[in-house]
C-alpha positions as CSV (number, residue, x, y, z in Angstrom):
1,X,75.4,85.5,-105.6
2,X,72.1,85.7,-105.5
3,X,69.6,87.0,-102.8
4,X,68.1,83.6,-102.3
5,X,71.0,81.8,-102.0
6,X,71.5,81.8,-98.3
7,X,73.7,79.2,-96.4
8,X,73.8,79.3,-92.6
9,X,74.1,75.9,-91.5
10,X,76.2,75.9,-89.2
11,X,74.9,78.3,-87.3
12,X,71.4,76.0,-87.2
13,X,73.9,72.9,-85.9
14,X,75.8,74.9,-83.6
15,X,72.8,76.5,-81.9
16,X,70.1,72.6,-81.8
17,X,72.9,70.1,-81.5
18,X,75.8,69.1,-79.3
19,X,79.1,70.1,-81.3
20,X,81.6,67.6,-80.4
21,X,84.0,68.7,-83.7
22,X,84.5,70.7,-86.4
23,X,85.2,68.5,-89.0
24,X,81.6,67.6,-88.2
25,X,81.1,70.6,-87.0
26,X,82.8,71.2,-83.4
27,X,86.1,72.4,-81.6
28,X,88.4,70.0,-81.6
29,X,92.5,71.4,-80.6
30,X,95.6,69.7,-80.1
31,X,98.9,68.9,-78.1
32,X,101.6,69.9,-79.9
33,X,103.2,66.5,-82.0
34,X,106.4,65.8,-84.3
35,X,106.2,65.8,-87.2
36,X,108.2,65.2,-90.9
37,X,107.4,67.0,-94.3
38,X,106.4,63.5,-95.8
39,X,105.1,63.1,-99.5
40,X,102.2,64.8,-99.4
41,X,102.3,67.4,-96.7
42,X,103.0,66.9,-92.7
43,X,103.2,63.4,-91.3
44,X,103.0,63.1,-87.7
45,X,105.4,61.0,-86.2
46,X,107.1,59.6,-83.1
47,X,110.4,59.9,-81.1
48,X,111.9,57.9,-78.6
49,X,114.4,60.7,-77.3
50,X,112.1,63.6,-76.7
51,X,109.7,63.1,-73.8
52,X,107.2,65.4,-72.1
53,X,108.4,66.0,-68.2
54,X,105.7,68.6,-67.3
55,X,102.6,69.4,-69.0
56,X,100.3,72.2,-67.4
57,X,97.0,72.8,-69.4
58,X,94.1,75.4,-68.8
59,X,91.3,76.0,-70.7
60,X,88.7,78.2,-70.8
61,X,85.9,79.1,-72.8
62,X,87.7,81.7,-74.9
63,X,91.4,80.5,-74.1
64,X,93.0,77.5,-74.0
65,X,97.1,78.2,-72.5
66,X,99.6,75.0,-72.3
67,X,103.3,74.9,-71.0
68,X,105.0,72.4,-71.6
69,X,109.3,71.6,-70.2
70,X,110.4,68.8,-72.9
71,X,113.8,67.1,-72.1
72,X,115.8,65.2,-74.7
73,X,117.0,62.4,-73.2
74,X,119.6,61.1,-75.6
75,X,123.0,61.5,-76.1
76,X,122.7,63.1,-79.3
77,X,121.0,66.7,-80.1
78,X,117.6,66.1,-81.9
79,X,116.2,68.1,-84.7
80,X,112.8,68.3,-85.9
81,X,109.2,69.3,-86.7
82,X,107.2,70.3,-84.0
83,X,103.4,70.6,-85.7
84,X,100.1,71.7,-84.2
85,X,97.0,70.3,-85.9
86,X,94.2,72.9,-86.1
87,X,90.7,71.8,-86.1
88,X,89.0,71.2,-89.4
89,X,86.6,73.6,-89.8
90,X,83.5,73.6,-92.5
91,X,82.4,76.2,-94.6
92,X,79.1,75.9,-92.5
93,X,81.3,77.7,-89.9
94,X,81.5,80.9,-92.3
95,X,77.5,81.4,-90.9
96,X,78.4,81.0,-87.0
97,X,78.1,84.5,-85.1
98,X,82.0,83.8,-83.8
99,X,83.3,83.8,-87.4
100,X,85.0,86.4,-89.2
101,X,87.6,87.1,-91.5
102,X,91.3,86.9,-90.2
103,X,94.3,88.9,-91.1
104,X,95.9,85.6,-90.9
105,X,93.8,83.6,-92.4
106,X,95.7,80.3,-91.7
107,X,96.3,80.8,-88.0
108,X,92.5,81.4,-87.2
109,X,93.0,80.6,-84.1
110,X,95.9,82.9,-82.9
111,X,98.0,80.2,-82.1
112,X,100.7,81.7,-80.4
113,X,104.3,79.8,-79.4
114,X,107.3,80.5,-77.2
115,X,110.7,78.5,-76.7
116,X,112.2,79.2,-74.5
117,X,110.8,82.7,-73.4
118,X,111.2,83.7,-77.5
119,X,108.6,84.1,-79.9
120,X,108.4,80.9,-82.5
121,X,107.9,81.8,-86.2
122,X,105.3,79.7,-87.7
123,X,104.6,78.3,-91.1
124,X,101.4,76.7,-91.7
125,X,100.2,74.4,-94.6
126,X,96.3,74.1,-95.6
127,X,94.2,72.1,-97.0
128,X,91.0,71.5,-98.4
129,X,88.4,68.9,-98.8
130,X,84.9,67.7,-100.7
131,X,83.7,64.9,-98.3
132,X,86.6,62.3,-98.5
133,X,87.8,64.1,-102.0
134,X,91.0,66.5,-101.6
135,X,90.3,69.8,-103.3
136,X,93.2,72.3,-102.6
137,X,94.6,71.6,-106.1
138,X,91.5,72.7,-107.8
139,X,90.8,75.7,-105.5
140,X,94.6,76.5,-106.2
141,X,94.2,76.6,-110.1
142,X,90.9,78.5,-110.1
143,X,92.9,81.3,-107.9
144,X,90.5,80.6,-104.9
145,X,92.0,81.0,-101.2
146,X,91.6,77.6,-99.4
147,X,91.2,79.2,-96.1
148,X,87.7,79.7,-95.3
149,X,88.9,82.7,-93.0
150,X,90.3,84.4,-96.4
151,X,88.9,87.3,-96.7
152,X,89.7,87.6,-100.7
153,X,87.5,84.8,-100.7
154,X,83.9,85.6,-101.5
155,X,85.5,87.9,-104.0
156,X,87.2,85.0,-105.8
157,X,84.5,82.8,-106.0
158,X,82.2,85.4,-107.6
159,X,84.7,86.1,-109.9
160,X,84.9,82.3,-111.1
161,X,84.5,81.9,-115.1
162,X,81.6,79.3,-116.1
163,X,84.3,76.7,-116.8
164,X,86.0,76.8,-113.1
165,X,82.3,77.0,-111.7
166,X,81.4,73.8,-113.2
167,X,84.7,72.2,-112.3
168,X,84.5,73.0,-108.9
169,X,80.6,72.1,-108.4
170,X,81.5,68.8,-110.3
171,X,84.2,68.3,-107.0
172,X,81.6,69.2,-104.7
173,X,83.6,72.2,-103.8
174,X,80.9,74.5,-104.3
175,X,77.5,74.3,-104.0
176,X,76.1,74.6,-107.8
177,X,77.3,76.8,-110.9
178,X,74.6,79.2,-109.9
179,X,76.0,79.7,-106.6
180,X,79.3,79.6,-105.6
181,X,79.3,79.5,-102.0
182,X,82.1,77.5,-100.3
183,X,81.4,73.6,-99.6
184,X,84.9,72.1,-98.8
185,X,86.2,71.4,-95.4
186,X,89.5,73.0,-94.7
187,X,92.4,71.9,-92.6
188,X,95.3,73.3,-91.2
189,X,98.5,72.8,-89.5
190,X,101.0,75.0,-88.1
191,X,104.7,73.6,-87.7
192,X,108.5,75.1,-86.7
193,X,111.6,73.6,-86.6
194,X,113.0,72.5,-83.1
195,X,116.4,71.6,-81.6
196,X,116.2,69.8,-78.9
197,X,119.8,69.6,-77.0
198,X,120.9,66.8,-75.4
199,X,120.0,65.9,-71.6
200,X,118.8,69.4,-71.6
201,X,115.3,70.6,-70.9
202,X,113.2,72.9,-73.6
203,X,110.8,75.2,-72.4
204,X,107.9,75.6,-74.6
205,X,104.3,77.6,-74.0
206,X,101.4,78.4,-76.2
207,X,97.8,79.6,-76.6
208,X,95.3,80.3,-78.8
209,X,91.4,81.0,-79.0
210,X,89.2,77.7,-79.3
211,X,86.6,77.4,-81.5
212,X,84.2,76.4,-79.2
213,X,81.0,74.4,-80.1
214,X,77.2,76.1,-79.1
215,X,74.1,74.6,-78.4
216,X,71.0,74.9,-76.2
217,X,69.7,72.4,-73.5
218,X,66.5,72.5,-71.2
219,X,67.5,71.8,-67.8
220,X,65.4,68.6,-67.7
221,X,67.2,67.4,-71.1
222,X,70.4,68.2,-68.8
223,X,69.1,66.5,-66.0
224,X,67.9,63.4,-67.4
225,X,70.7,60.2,-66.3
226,X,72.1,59.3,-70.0
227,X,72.7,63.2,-70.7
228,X,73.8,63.5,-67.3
229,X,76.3,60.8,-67.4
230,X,77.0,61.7,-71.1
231,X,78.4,65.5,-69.3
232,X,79.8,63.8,-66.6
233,X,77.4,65.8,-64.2
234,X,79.1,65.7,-60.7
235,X,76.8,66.2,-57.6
236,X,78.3,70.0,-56.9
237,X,77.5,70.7,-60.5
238,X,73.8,69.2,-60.7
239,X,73.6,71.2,-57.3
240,X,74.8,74.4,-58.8
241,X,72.1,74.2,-61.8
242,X,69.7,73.0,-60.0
243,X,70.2,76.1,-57.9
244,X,70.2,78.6,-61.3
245,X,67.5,77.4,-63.2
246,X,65.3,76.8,-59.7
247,X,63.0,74.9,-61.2
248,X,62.2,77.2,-64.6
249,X,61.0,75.4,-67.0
250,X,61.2,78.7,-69.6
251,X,65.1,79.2,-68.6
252,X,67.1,77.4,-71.2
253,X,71.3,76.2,-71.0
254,X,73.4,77.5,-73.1
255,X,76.4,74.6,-74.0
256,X,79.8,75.8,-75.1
257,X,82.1,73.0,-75.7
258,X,85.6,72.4,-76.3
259,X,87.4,69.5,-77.3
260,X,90.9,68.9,-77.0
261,X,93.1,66.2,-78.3
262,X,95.3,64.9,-75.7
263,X,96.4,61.5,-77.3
264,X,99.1,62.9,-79.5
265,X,100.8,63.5,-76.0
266,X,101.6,59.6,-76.9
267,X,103.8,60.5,-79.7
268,X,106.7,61.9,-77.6
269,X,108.8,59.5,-75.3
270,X,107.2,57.5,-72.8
271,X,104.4,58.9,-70.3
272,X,103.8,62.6,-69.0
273,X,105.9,62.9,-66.0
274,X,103.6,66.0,-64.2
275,X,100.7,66.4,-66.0
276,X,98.1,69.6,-64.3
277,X,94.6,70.1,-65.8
278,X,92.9,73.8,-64.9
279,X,89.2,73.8,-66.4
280,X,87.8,77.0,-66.0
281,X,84.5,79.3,-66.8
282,X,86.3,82.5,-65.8
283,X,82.6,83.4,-64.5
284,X,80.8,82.8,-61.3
285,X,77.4,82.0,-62.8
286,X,78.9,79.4,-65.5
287,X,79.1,75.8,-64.6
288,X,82.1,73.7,-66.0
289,X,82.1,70.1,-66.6
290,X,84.8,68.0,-68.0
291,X,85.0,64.0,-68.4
292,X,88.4,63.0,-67.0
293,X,88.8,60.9,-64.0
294,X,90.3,62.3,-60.5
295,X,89.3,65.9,-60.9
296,X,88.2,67.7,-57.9
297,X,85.9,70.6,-58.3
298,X,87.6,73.6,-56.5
299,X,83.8,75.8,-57.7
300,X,81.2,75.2,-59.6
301,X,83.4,77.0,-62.4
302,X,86.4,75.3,-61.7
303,X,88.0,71.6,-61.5
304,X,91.5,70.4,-61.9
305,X,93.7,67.4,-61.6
306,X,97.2,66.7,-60.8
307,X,98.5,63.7,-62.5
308,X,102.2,62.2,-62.3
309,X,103.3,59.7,-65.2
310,X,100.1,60.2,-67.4
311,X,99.5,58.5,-70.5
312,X,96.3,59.9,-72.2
313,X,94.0,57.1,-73.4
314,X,91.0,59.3,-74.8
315,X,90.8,62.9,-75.7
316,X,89.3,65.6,-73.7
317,X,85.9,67.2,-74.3
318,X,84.8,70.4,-71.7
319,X,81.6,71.4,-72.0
320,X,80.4,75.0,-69.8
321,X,76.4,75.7,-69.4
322,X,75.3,79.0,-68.3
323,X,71.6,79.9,-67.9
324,X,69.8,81.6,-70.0
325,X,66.5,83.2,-70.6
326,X,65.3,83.7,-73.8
327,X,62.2,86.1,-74.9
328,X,60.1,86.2,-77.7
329,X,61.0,88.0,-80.9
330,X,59.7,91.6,-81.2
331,X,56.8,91.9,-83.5
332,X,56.2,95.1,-85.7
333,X,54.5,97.8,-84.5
334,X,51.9,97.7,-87.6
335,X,51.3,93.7,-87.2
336,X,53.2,93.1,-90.5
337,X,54.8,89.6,-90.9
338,X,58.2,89.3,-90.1
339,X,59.5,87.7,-93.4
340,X,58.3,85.2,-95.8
341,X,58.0,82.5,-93.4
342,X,56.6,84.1,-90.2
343,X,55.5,80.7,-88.7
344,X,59.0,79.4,-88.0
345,X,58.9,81.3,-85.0
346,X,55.4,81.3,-84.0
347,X,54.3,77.5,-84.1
348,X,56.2,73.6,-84.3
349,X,56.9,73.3,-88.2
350,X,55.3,70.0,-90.0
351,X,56.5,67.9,-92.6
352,X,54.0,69.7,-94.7
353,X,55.2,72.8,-94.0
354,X,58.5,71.8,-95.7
355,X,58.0,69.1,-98.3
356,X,57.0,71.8,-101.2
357,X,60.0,74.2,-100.6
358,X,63.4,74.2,-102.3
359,X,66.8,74.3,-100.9
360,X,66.7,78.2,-101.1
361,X,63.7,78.5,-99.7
362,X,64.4,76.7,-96.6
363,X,67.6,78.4,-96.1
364,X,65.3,81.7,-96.4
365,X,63.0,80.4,-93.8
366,X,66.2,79.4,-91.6
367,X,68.1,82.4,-91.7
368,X,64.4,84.6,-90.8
369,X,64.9,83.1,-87.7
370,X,67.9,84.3,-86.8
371,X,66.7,88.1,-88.3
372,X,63.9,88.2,-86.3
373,X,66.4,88.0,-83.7
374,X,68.5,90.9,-85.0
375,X,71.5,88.8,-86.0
376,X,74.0,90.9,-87.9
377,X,74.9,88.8,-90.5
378,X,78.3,88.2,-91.7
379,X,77.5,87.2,-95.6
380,X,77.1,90.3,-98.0
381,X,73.8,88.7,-99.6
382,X,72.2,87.9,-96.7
383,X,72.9,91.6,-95.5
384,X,71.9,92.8,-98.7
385,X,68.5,90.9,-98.4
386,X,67.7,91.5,-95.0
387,X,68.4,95.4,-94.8
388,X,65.4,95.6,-97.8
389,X,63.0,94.3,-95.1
390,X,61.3,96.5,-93.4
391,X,61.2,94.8,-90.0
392,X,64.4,94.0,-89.9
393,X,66.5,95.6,-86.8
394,X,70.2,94.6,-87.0
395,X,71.7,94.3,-83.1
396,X,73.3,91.5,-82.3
397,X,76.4,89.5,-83.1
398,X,75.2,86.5,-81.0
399,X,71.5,85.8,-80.8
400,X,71.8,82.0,-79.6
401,X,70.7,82.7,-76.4
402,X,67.8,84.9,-77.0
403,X,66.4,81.0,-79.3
404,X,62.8,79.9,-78.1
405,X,62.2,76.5,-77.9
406,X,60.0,76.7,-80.9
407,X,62.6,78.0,-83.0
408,X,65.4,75.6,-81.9
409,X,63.5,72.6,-82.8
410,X,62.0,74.5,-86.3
411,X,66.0,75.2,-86.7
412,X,66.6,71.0,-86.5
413,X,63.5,70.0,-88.7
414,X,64.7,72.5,-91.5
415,X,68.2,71.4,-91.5
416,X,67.0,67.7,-91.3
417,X,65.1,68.5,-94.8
418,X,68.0,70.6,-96.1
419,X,70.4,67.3,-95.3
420,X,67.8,65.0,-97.2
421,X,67.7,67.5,-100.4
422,X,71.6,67.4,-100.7
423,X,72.2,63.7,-100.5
């Protein structure tokens, strides 16, 4: 792959935008759901004898943990499928400081499962998509992983013949012949096989590590009534950042949000019969919001909400903001630029500052952005390319907080452009 062939764009959506999924970039997880092996892979599905009597659910910025005591009320033992959808995740993702390879490159979560007090052994199936276009097959014939987390998979894709290049760029699995790098969508689902005995109750508990969405806000964007009602800013949280930032209009938020999908809850029998909600920053200085009416703000890190008979009618989205203030990228000692396209920090980029460049160019000019900040990047050619410029300083795995304004809204305008050359 080729020096100028850099692709970060997730990082660029994950630090200027709200992430609400995945798929579309974001964080989206799951209540557990049945599920059948149906033509085609895992259909979800729904049972009248199996119904949730206690749910308790806790997440956290890096954790999400739910228990769960199922009964079966029926006469009759019931046997099936219990799947966990895991968010779809783009290959934009593979640019995100969180991401790295996994040993299981499946389970990129670390979903974990117990029944019972026993560990649960998992199976997972995966799949992959170009836009609306399945592409596992074709990834499958050319000997390339599906799982983005793979880590055989840059070295399959540079290993691609000519012919299975132009297949796979023809599928929009790739980005060109030139360059392989990864353009599909992948999604996975991990399932097990459950026996649920009659009138008796199945004890069931599992956690994982969300992939949680990142952006920046200004206060005053936070503050302002539609982003405010968007968050579902409470008065003890406005209080709380109003408190932390104290009026600093240099201070920036940064957003971490997770989404979790609580409407598949409606594919078991009948309503939740105890249903607890525990949102929590696991940090004093980190305020959590969450949009889900009756919760009671125990701190401004903490709210929860007891519920008997619940039926979910939306999912959840939880969204924590902790201040931040970012400085100014370190210039070299001898004045030298930093990089080809020095401005991208220094000044508001134009149109005409981006008309006249190609698609590598402007990933060159995005990714500067983040080396002036000292991100270590994760991609071997942008490692290779960077560590031959002189200025230079690998230090950080994360570098969204230390963003100036400037640069988070030259990070939007370049991935605008980049989004209008790929249409």
């Amino acid at each position: 792959m080729s020096a100028a062939s850099f692709d970060g764009s997730a990082r660029l959506a994950r630090v200027v935008a709200a992430v609400a999924t995945l798929a579309a970039a974001g964080a989206a997880v799951a209540n557990d759901s049945t599920a059948s092996l149906g033509a085609g892979g895992l259909v979800l599905e729904r049972t009248s004898a199996v119904a949730i009597a206690e749910e308790v659910l806790e997440i956290r910025p890096d954790r999400v943990q739910v228990r769960y005591r199922f009964v079966n009320r029926s006469a009759r033992d019931v046997e099936t499928l219990v799947a966990f959808p895991l968010p779809a995740v783009s290959a934009d993702y593979r640019e995100d400081p969180g991401f790295d390879t996994r040993r299981d490159a499946a389970n990129f979560v670390g979903f974990t499962a117990m029944v019972d007090g026993r560990a649960v052994p998992l199976r997972a199936e995966l799949r992959a998509y170009a836009g609306t276009r399945e592409v596992t097959g074709l990834l499958r014939e050319a000997g390339v992983p599906v799982s983005l987390f793979d880590m055989r998979l840059d070295r399959a894709l540079e290993g691609l013949a000519r012919p299975q290049r132009a297949r796979l760029a023809a599928a929009r699995a790739i980005l060109s012949d030139a360059d392989p790098a990864p353009q599909w969508t992948m999604q996975a689902r991990l399932y097990w096989q459950q026996r649920f005995p009659a009138g008796r109750t199945v004890a069931v508990a599992h956690d994982y590590r969300p992939v949680a969405g990142l952006s920046m806000w200004s206060p005053r964007e936070l503050l302002r009534t539609d982003a405010a009602d968007e968050h579902c800013l409470d008065p003890g949280a406005r209080a709380a950042l109003t408190r932390r930032s104290a009026g600093d209009e240099s201070l920036s938020l940064l957003r971490t949000q997770v989404d979790y999908i609580l409407s598949t809850a409606r594919n078991w029998a009948g309503p939740v019969g105890a249903f607890t909600l525990v949102v929590d920053s696991n940090a004093p200085d980190v305020v959590a919001l969450a949009c889900f009416e009756g919760m009671t703000r125990v701190s401004p890190g903490r709210l929860e909400v007891r519920l008997a008979d619940f039926v979910p009618q939306r999912d959840l989205k939880v969204v924590f903001l902790a201040v931040r203030s970012p400085d100014a990228p370190d210039a070299p000692a001898d004045g030298s630029p930093q990089g080809r396209f020095p401005e991208a920090s220094q000044r508001p980029l134009g149109e005409s500052d981006l008309a006249g460049l190609s698609l590598a160019e402007l990933r060159l000019m995005r990714n500067e952005i983040f080396a002036r900040r000292g991100y270590i990047f994760r991609r071997e050619d942008l490692r290779r390319h960077f560590a031959a410029q002189p200025w230079y300083r690998p230090r950080f795995d994360d570098v969204t907080a230390q963003l100036a304004p400037v640069e988070r809204a030259n990070l939007q305008a370049i991935q605008a452009r980049e989004r209008a050359l790929t249409r």
